[in-house]
C-alpha positions in Angstrom: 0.0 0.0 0.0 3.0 2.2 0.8 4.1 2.1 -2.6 1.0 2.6 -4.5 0.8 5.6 -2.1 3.6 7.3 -3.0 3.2 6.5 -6.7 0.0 8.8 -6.9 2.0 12.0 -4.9 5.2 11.8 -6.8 4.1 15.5 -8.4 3.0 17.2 -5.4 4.9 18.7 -2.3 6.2 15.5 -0.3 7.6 15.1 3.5 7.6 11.9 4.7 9.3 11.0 8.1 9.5 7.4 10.4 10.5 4.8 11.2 10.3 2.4 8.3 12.1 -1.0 9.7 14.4 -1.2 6.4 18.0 -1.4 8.4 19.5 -3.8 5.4 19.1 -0.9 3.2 22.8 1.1 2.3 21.4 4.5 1.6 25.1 5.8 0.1 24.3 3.5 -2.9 20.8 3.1 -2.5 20.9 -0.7 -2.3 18.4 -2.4 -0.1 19.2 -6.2 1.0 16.1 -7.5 0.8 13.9 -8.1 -1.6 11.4 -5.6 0.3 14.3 -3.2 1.0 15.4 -3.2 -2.8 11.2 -2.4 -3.5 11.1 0.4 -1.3 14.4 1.9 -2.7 13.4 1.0 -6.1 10.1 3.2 -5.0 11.8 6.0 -3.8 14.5 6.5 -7.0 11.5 6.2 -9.6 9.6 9.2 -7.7 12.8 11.2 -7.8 12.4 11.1 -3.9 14.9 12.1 -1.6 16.5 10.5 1.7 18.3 12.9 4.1 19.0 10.7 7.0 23.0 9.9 6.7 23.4 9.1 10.4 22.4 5.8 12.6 19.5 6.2 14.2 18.7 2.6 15.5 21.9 0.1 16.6 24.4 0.8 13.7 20.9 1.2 11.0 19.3 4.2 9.4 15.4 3.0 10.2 13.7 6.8 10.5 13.9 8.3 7.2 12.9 12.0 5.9 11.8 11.9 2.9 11.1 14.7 0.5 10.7 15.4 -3.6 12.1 18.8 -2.7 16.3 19.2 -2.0 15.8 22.2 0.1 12.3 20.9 2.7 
């Protein structure tokens, strides 16, 4: 559902922020290592979206994301 979600506001304004459970995913290369993972970065690279988390937030993973379609939000 997350995915169709985003699918149908990739043109409008976009900030979305939590904790989305993906720690296999390396956000420097955008590689998830999960099937599920890859879907979601897969998701967010098609929309043009953008991830601004670079730190760990959860034991040594990046699990709450910001996520815009806008560099500067």
């Amino acid at each position: 559902m997350l995915f169709d979600t985003l699918a149908e506001v990739y043109n409008r304004p976009l900030l979305l922020m939590g904790d989305f459970n993906y720690p296999d995913i390396d956000w420097s290369i955008s590689h998830g290592g999960s099937v599920n993972s890859q879907r979601f970065v897969d998701c967010i690279d098609e929309g043009f979206l953008m991830q601004h988390v670079l730190d760990c937030t959860c034991n040594g993973a990046i699990l709450d994301l910001v996520i815009t379609n806008e560099p500067e939000m």
